[in-house]
N, C-alpha and C positions, 0 to 999 in steps of 0.2 A: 504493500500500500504506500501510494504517494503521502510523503509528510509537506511538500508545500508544492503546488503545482503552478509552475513561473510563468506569468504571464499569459492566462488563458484569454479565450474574447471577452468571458463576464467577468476577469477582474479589471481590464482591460477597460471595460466599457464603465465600470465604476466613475463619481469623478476624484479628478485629481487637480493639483494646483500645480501651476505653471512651471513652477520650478523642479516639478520631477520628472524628469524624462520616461519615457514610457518601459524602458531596459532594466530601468530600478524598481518598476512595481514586480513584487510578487505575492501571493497568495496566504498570509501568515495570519494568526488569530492569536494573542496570548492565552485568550478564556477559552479556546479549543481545548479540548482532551486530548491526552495521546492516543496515537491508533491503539486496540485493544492489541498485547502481544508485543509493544515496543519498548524496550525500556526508554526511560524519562530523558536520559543524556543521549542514548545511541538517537534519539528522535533530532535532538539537539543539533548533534555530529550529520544525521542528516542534512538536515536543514541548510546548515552550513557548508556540506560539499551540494547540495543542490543549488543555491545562490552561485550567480556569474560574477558578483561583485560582493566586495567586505561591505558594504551599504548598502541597504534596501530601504524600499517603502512599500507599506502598508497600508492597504483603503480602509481598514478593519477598524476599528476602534475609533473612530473619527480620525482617521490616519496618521501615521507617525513613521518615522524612518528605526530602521534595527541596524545597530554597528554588530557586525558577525566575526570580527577577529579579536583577537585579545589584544594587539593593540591599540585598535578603535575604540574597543568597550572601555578598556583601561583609561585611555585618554579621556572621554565624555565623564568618567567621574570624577578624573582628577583635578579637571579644568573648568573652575566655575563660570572663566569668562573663554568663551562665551558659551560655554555649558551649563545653567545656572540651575540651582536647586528651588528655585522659587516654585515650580509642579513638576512633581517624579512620579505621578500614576496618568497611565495612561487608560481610559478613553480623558484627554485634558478637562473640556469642556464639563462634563457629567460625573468623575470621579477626580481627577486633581487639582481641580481649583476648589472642591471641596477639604480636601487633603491638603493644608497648609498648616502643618503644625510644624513644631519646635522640640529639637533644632535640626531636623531633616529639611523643612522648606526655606532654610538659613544658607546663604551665602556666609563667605568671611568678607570680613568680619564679624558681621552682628549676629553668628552663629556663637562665636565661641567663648564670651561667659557663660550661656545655658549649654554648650558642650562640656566645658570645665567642669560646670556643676553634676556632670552624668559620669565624669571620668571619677572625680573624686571622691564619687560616693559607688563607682560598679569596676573598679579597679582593684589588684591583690590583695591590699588591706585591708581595707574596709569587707572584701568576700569573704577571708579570712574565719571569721564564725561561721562561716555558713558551709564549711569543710564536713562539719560531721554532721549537721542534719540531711545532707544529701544523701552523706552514705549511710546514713538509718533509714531514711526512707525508699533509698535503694535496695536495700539490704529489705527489709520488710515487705517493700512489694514484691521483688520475685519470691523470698520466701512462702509468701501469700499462693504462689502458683506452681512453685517449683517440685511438689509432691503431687500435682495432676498429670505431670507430662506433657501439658501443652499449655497456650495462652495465647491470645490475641494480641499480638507484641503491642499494636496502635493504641487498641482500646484499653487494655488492660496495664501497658505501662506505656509506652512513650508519650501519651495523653496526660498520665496522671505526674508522672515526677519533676518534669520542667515545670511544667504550671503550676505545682503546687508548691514547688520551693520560691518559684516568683510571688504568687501570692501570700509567700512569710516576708519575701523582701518588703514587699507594698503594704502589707500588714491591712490586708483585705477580707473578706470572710470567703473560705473554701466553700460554700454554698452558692455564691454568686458568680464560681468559675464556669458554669456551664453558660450564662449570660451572658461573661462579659469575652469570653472563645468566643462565642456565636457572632455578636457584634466584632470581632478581630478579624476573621474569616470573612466576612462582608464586604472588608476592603483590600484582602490580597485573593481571594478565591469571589466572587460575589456570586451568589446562589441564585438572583433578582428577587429575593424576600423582601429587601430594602433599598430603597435608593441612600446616594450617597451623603447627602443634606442630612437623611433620617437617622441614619448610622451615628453620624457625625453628634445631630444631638442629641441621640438616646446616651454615648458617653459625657457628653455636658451633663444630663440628667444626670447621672449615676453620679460623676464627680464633684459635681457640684455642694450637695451637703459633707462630701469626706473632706473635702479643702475646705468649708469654711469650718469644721471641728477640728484642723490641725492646724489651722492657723496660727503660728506664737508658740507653737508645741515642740517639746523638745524630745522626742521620741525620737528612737534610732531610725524607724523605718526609711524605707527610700522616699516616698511621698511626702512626709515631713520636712526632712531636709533638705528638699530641693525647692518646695515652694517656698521655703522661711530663710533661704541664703539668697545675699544679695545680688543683682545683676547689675554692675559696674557702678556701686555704691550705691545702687535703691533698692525698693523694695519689689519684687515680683510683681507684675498684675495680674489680674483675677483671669484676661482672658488669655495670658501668658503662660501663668501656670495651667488651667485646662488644656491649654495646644501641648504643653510635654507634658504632661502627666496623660494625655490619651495616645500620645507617641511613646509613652514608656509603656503602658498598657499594652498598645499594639506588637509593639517589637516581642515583648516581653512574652505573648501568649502563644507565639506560631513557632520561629524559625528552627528549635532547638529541638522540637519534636518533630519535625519534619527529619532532621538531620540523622536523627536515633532509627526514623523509621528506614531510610536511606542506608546507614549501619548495619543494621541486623537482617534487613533482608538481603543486602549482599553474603555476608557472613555466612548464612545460613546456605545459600548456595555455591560457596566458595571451600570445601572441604578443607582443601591441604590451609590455605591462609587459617582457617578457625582453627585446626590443629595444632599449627604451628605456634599461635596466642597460649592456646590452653598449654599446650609444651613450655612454652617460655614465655610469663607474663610480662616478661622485663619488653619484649616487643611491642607492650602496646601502645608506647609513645612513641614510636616509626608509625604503627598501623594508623595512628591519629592521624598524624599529619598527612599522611597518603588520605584518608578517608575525608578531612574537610579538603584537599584539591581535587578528589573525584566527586565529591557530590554536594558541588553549590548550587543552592535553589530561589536565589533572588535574581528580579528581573525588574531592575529599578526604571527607572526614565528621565530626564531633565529636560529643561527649555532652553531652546534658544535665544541669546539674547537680543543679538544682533545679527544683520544679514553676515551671513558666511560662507566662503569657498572652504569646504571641506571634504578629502576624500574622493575627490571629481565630481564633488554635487555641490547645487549652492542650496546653503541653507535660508531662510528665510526668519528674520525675528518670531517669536511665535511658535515654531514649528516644534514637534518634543522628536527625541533619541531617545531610543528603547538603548539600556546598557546592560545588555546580561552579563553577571557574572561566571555564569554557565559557560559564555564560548572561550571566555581563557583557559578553564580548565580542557575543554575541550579542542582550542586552537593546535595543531600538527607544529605551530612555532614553537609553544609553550613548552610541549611535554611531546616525545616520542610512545606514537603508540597510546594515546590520552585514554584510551575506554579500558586501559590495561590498569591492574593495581599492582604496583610495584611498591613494595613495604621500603625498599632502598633504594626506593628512586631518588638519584643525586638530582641538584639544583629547582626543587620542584617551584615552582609560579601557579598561584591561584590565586584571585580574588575574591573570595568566598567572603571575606567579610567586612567586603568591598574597599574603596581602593578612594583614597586621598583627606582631605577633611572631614569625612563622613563616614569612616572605618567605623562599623559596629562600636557603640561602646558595651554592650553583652558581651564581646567576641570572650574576655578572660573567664568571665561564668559558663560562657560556652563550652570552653574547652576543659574545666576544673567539670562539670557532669558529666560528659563522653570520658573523661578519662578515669572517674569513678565508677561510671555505668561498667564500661570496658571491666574494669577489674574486679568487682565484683559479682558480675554475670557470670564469668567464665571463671572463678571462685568456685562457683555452685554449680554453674549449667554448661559445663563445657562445650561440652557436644549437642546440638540441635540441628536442626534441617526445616525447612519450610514441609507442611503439611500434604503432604500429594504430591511434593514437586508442584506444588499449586503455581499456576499463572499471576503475574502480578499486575497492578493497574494503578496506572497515576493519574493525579488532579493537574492540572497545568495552570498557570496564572501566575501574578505577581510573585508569591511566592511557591514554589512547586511541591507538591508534595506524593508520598505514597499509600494508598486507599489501606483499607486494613485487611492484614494476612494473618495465616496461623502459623507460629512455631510449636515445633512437637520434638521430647527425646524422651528418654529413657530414667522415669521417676527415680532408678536408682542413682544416676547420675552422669 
């Protein structure tokens, strides 16, 4: 099955603006699905030897152009001008000029006192406490399963341990996590339950009475301390802190279970590499780092500022780039052999968590629960395998993810 079909007459016949030549439109959807049977990246790597050019556009989504090499994509995040962070969802009109929070829809400089504020409070220190309630709760949910012999890895843990360690950070009540998922998924996956205005205030609504009862408060949480620290010697505004505290929400509730699901279901079908972990745990900070440059799942966007020659196309003020992080990992420059997992693979280049001003500030909590999950899974569950050899099935969008499978082994261990 075709993954992008370049230049048919009905994409063809879509309209287009002036400034895209007809050789650059092709056929691409982000909120498509992957064909059933393809994995998530090989679709990617598709995609990408099928384009004639590292730049295309897209009638799709109120149209937008896709940088397809890693150093395209690289470039459009790390250059604000004239790659601007001012709207990074695309369809623009209907989802990113709704999506203007902080400090994702912050240029520098007036991104980086509310950056500061996300580094200084989600950096090694300050994560430092939060070492061993992960690994109890790591520990306790697969204990929880680990005497059935199987489990629903999404549902039953990748769902539950990222979100619910975020939700200590935020100091939120675990009952309101199925809520406030639902609304996060909305705007990297959109279901069409919601429009994006709706999304957008149903987290006003929700924030709104927890910021004004932490206002002045000295609690450790992250919500606390970020609304009650100053922004270049004032005090925060109300609709200040709502824009990053629903960008920390956001961040906070998808990427990292995506990543686990991405994880385990290769694992699982990769025998010698899970052997090799369970043989020697001391491996699984190579296997880390191999696993966030095989399996990045954001697919940011920015505007253009200004009219621009880029690429051999001109860009137009206004116009947004799609910048996946996906095709660095996947670019033939980057990595030899990209859909291959190479536990020793020298000089590796990913993006994953993403690339210039705007690098994740999660990325350290990120990598402190993969490298916990890791060691304590195969602790207990060495040996597993996906259930049937079962087929797998991905969601595709903003942020990408894998639908939910079964892992199965042997209760004794």
């Amino acid at each position: 099955m075709e993954v992008a079909s370049l230049r048919p007459d009905d994409i063809l016949a879509m309209p287009r603006p002036e400034n895209v030549p007809a050789e650059r439109v092709f056929d691409f959807d982000i909120y498509r699905d992957i064909p059933d049977g393809m994995d998530f990246h090989a679709f990617w790597r598709e995609v990408m030897d099928a384009a004639p050019f590292d730049v295309m556009w897209t009638p799709h989504n109120e149209g937008h152009w896709v940088a397809l090499s890693a150093e395209l994509s690289d470039q459009v995040m790390s250059e604000p001008d004239p790659f601007s962070n001012n709207t990074v969802l695309v369809p623009k009109e209907t989802a990113g000029e709704a999506y203007r929070l902080i400090p994702l829809s912050l240029d520098p400089p007036e991104h980086r006192p509310f950056r500061k504020l996300l580094n200084d409070n989600l950096g090694p220190k300050p994560l430092r406490a939060f070492e061993e309630p992960i690994e109890q709760l790591t520990i306790e949910l697969i204990e929880s399963f680990k005497d059935k012999g199987r489990c629903n890895f999404v549902t039953d843990f990748a769902e539950r341990l990222p979100v619910t360690i975020f939700m200590m950070l935020v100091d939120l009540p675990i009952a309101d996590l199925p809520k406030l998922k639902h609304l996060a998924d909305q705007f990297t996956r959109p279901d069409g339950s919601m429009t994006y205005p709706e999304v957008l205030q149903a987290f006003r609504d929700y924030l709104t009475p927890v910021l004004e009862a932490r206002r002045g408060g000295g609690e450790q949480d992250l919500i606390t301390q970020v609304i009650n620290a100053p922004v270049d010697d004032r005090p925060m505004t109300e609709i200040e802190a709502l824009n990053i505290c629903t960008q920390v929400l956001v961040g906070g509730l998808d990427t990292v279970v995506n990543m686990l699901g991405f994880t385990f279901s290769y694992l699982a079908r990769d025998h010698e590499l899970r052997r090799s972990i369970a043989a020697d745990p001391d491996l699984i900070g190579d296997a880390l780092l191999e696993f966030f440059r095989r399996f990045p799942v954001v697919s940011s966007s920015r505007e253009v500022k200004r009219d621009t020659a880029w690429a051999g196309v001109h860009l137009r003020a206004g116009d947004m780039v799609m910048c996946p992080t996906i095709v660095v990992a996947m670019d033939t420059a980057s990595a030899d052999s990209p859909l291959d997992f190479q536990i020793h693979r020298p000089g590796r280049k990913h993006s994953t968590f993403g690339k210039g001003s705007h690098t994740c500030p999660g990325a350290h909590l990120a990598r402190m629960e993969m490298k916990i999950v890791l060691r304590e899974w195969f602790a207990r569950i060495p040996e597993f395998t996906l259930e049937n050899e079962e087929p797998l099935s991905y969601t595709n969008g903003i942020v990408g993810s894998v639908k939910p499978f079964n892992l199965v082994w042997s209760p004794a261990g």
